[in-house]
LUMBAVO-700729 format. One record per residue (C-alpha): x, y, z; residue in three letters. Coordinates in steps of 0.2 Angstrom, whole numbers, plus 5000, padded with zeros to 4 digits. Each point is the difference from the previous one (the first is absolute). Layout:
// LUMBAVO-700729
XYZALA;...
This chain:
// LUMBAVO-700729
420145875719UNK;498449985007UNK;498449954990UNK;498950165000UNK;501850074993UNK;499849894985UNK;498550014998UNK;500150204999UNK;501549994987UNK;499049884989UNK;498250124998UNK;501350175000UNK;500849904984UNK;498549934994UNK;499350194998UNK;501550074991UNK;500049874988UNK;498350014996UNK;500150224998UNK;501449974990UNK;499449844990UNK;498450114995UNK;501050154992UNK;500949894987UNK;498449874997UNK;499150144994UNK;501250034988UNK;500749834997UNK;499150004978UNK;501250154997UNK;501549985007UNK;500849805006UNK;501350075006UNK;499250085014UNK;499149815005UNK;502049945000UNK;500150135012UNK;498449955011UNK;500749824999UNK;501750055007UNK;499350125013UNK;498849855006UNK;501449865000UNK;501350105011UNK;498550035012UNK;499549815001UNK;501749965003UNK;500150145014UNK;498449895008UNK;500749844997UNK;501650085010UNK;498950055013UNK;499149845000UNK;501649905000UNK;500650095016UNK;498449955007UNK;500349814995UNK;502150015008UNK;499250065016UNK;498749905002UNK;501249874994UNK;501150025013UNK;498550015013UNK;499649804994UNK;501449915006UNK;499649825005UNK;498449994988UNK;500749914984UNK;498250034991UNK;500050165001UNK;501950044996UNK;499749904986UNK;498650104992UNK;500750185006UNK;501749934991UNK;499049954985UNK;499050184999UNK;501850085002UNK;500749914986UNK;498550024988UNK;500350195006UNK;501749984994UNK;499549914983UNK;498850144995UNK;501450155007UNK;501049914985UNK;498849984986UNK;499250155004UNK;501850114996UNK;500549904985UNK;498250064994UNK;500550175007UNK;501750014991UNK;499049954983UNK;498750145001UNK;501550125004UNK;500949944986UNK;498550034989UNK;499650195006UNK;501850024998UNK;499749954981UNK;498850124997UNK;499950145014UNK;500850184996UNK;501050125013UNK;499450155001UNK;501450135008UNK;500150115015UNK;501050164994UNK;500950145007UNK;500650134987UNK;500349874985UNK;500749875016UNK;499249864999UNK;500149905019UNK;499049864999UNK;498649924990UNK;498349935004UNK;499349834994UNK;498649985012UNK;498450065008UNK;499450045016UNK;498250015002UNK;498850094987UNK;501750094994UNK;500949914985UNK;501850014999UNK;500150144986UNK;498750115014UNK;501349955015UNK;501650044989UNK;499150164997UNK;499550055017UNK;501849955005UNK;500750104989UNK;498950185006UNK;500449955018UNK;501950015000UNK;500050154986UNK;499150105017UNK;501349935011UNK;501450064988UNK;499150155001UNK;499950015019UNK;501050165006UNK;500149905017UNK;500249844992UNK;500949885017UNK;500749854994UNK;499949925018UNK;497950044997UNK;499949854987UNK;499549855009UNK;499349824998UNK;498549965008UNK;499149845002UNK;498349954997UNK;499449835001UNK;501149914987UNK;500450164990UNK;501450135004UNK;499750194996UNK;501150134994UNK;499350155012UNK;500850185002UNK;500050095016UNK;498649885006UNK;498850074988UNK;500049974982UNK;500249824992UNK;501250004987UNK;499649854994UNK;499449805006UNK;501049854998UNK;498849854999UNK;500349805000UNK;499950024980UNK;501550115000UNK;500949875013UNK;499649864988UNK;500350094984UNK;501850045005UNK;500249845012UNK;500350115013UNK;499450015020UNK;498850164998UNK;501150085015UNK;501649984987UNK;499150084985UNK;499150145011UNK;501850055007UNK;500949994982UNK;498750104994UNK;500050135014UNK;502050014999UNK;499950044979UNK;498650135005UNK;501250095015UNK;501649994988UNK;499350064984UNK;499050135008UNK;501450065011UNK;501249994982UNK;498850104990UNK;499850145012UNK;501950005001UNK;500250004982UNK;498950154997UNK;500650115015UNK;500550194997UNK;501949945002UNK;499849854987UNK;499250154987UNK;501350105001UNK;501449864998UNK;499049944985UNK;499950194990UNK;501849985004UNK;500449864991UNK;499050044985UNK;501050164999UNK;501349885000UNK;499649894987UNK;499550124989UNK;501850085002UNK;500749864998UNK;499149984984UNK;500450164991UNK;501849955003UNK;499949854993UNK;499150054984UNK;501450154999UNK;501249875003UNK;499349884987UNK;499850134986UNK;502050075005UNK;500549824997UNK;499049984982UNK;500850194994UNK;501449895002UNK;499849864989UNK;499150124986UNK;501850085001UNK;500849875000UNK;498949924983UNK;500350164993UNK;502049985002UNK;500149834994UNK;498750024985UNK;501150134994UNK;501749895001UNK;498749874991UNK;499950044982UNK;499749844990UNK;498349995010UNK;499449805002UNK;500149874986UNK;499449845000UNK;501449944991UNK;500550084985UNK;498250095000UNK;499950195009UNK;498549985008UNK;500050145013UNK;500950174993UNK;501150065016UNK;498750155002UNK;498649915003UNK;500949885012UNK;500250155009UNK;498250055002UNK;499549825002UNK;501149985014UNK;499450195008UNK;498249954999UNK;500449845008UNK;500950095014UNK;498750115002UNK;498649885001UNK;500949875013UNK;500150205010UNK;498350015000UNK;499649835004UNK;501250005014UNK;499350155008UNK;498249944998UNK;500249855008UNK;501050095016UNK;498550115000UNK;498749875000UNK;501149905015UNK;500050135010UNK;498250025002UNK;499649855008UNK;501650055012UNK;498950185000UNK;498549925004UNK;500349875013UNK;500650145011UNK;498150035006UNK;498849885006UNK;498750064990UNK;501049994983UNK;500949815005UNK;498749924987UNK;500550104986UNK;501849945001UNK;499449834999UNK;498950034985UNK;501150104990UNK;501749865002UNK;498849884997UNK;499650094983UNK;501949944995UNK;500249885011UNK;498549904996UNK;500449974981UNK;501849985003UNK;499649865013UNK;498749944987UNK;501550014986UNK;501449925012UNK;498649855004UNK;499749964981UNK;501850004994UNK;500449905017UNK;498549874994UNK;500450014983UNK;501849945001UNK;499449824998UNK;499150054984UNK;501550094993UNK;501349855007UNK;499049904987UNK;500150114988UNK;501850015002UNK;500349814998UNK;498849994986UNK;501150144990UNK;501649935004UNK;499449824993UNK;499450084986UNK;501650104998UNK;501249865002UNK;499049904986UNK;500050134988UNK;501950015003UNK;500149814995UNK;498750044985UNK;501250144995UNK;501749895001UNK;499049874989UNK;499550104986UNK;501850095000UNK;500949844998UNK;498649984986UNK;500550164992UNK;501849965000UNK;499749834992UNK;500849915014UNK;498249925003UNK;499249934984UNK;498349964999UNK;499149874985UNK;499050174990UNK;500350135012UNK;501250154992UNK;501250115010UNK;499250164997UNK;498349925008UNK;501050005015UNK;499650185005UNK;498050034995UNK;499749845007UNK;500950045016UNK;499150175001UNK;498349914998UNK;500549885014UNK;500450145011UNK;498350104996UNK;499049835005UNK;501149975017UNK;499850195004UNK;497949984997UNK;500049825011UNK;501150095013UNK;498750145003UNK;498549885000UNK;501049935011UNK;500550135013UNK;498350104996UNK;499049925013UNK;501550065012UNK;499950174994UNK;499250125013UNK;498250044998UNK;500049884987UNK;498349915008UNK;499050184998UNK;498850044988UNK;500750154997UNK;501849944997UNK;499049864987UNK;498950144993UNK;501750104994UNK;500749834992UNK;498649984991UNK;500150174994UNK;501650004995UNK;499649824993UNK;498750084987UNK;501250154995UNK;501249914994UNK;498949884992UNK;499150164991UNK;501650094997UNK;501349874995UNK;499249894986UNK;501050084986UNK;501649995012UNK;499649795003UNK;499749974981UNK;501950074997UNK;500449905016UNK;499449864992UNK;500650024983UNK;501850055009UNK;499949825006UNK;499649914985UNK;501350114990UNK;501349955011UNK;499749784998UNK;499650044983UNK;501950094997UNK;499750084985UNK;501550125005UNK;501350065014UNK;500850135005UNK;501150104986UNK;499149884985UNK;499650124983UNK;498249964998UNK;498550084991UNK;498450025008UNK;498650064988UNK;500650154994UNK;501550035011UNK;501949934997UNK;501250045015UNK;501149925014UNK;498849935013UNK;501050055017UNK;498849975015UNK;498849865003UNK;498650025015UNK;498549935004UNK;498850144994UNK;501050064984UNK;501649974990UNK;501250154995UNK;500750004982UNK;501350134996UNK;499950034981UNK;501650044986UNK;499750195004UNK;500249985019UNK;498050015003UNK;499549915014UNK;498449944998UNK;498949915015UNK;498749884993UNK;498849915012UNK;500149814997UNK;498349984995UNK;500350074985UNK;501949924996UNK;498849825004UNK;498950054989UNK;500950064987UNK;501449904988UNK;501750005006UNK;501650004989UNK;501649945009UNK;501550054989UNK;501349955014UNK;499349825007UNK;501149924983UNK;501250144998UNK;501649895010UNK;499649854996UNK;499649984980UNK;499950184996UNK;499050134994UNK;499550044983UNK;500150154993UNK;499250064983UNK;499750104989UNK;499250014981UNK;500850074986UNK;499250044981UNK;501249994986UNK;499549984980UNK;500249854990UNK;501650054992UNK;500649965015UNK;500449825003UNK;499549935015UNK;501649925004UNK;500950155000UNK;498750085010UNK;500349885012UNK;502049995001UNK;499650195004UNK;498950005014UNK;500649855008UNK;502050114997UNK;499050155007UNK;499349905016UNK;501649925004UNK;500850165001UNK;498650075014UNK;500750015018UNK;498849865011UNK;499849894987UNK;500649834999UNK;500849914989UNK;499349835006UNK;498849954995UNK;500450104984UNK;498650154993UNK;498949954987UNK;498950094988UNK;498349944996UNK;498950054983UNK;498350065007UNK;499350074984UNK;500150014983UNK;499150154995UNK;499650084981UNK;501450105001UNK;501249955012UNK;500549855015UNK;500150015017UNK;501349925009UNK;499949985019UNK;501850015010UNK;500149915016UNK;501549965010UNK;500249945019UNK;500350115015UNK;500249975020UNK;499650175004UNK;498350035000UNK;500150175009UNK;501050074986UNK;498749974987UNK;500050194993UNK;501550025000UNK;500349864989UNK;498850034989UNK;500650184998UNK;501949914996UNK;499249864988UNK;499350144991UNK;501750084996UNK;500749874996UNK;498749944987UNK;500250174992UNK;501949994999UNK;499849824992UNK;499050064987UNK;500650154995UNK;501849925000UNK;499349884989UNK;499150134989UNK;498249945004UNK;498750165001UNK;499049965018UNK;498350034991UNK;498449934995UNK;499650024981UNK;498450044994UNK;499350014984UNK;498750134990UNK;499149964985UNK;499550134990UNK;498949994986UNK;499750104983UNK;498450024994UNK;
């Protein structure tokens, strides 16, 4: 290469940098990325001189041979060459890497068909204004009613290749920026480019011939055929099964029960079951109806999109479901393990307080029949630890909106359960207090009975008439309690009774006879022996109080109903009027 070569190539670069430099310099305050650009466009074109410049050096490298100072200082500009070459594409790939970072592709489309994108510029066009242009320029040669394929050709033009139809129209200009964008030769990506323009036209005028039309209004007819016979089908196969329901609802006459408990009468099984039947129908042939129209519409170019959209419409949140039960799975693995350690220890609690109950563990203060509230409450506190526990696991727990709603909740039952936690609490300290068990004949206030269920919010007492009377523990705390069966099996209950007889009477015969007249009662013992007490001694009369011993505290009326015989057959064996005498005084004036 001779010198006034060189020298040519070095001013013609020197110009083009500088008209291209000027663009982006005037716009380098609003937008960096376009200097980035600038920067790249003037590296590759010092490395092209310095490429020049080195074949300069080689030549006249080889033309030195025999002068040692001279090969030594053309060596030495060649490797500084070299050196710069290298830090210069290091520096290169760094501001590459950064426009990568930040830049946006802007698409050249044909008919939704998206070819390629553009990153770069060219010139005073930015890339959105050459993807644009691009983008017009095939549509026309979609458009062509000549269109050649064999017209679309490369063209070369100092370092940038061109995209030209029928030697006339530039399509479009692939620069050094593209090159280095892509790392690509600009030959390479020029002819990628032209081969994606050629194909996808060639495709598109293909897909919308006259002959392609007519195939696709042939397959819609299709589909849509197939569809009605699928939907005929579908509600043929549910007539079926509503017969069939029909059938066996009628062979089906105790209904459903929930153990001994009818819960659903066979009738209504029958109609629950038909609607069921009749909704899954329609669901079905919805469903089929929505399917197919994606199927419908991707049948036509122009309609491909909609397909898209509309299987995304289920698609998309049953991907979005699939990928958070997929990323929950850790979260509920946890949970798992949690409730089975939890389980297994409430098993061991459980085993515990049953050997408790059964008096096969004994404990220094502790009673059996503690065994069971105090299990219960245990249970209630593991149950509230566990979710406190597994709460933070618990999806959504972390929103405020899942954290509103507990608070919420929090507060109602607050507000609305203060009289409920006051006969929790009384429940509590009635059971460690043991005033009474199960089947015990106590008094409470004003109410005598049988008490026959113990809970935590009230106590159920059945009285002598078979009344069963609910009271809430608050009030059986707060009132007195009288337990007639908590001594009945061990030293007895007494049972008395007063009687008034006159003083003609004596009082040890009163006594043989009511002590005769208890002994005789059914349920009362004989040991320890009845006794009879003087309570008064009135102006007319004494009153003598029979008590004798029973076990059966249940039994009280009926025992007192018998005692009373009996005292009225003593007596009026004996002769002795059942009676209180009075006396009147009536004076004469």
């Amino acid at each position: 290469m001779s010198t006034r070569t060189l020298i040519f190539l070095l001013f013609s670069f020197f110009i083009e940098s500088q008209v291209v430099a000027q663009q982006p310099i005037d716009s380098a305050t609003k937008n960096s990325i376009a200097i980035d650009e600038v920067r790249l466009i003037k590296d590759h074109q010092q490395k092209q001189i310095d490429s020049l410049v080195k074949i300069q050096l080689e030549e006249q490298l080889r033309n030195a041979v025999g002068d040692q100072s001279k090969t030594r200082a053309l060596e030495q500009k060649l490797r500084d060459i070299a050196v710069n070459d290298s830090i210069r594409n290091i520096a290169q790939a760094a501001e590459i890497k950064k426009l990568k970072d930040h830049a946006k592709g802007y698409p050249v489309v044909l008919n939704h068909d998206t070819l390629f994108n553009i990153y770069t510029r060219t010139g005073s066009f930015n890339a959105s204004e050459r993807a644009s242009g691009i983008t017009k320029k095939i549509i026309n040669l979609y458009q062509d009613a000549f269109y050649s394929p064999d017209s679309l050709k490369l063209k070369s033009s100092a370092d940038n290749f061109d995209i030209i139809y029928k030697n006339q129209e530039v399509i479009m200009s692939v620069s050094n920026l593209d090159g280095l964008w892509f790392g690509k030769t600009n030959a390479k990506l020029a002819a990628e480019y032209l081969s994606r323009i050629n194909n996808t036209v060639q495709q598109e005028r293909e897909s919308h011939s006259l002959l392609n039309w007519a195939k696709r209004i042939g397959l819609v007819i299709l589909i849509l055929v197939l569809l009605i016979v699928m939907v005929r089908l579908i509600n043929w196969i549910f007539r079926q099964s509503g017969k069939y329901i029909s059938i066996r609802s009628q062979r089906i006459k105790a209904g459903f029960k929930l153990g001994a408990v009818k819960a659903i009468p066979a009738k209504d099984l029958e109609l629950i079951f038909l609607r069921i039947n009749s909704a899954i129908r329609i669901l079905v042939t919805l469903v089929l109806i929505y399917l197919s129209l994606p199927l419908l519409f991707s049948v036509f170019p122009e309609t491909e999109s909609w397909a898209n959209t509309l299987l995304n419409w289920i698609l998309g949140p049953l991907r979005v479901a699939m990928n958070g039960i997929v990323n929950y799975l850790p979260n509920l693995f946890t949970i798992l393990i949690i409730w089975m350690i939890f389980k297994f220890a409430l098993k061991g609690i459980r085993y515990f307080f049953n050997e408790v109950k059964r008096s096969n563990i004994q404990i220094s203060g502790f009673h059996p029949e503690w065994s069971v509230p105090t299990f219960n409450i245990l249970r209630f506190i593991l149950y509230a630890f566990m979710l406190v526990v597994i709460f933070p696991y618990l999806p959504g727990s972390g929103s405020a909106a899942f954290q509103g709603v507990s608070v919420f909740l929090g507060v109602l039952i607050s507000l609305g359960s203060s009289s409920a936690i006051t006969n929790i609490v009384a429940g509590l300290v009635i059971t460690y207090m043991r005033p009474f068990r199960i089947g015990d004949r106590v008094k409470i206030g004003e109410l005598t009975g049988d008490i026959i269920e113990k809970t935590m919010l009230v106590t159920r007492i059945r009285t002598i008439k078979n009344e069963d009377v609910t009271v809430p523990n608050s009030m059986v705390l707060s009132s007195s309690t009288v337990n007639y069966s908590s001594q009945a099996e061990t030293i007895g209950l007494i049972i008395h009774y007063q009687v008034t007889l006159g003083y003609d009477v004596p009082w040890k015969t009163a006594y043989e006879l009511l002590i005769s007249a208890a002994l005789k009662t059914e349920f009362i013992m004989t040991e320890p022996r009845p006794f009879v007490l003087q309570t008064t001694l009135n102006d007319f009369y004494v009153s003598y109080q029979i008590n004798a011993y029973t076990k059966h505290a249940n039994k009280q009326a009926v025992i007192y109903s018998s005692l009373l015989e009996h005292i009225q057959d003593e007596l009026n064996t004996a002769g002795i009027e059942l009676l209180s005498p009075s006396y009147n005084i009536i004076r004469k004036e």
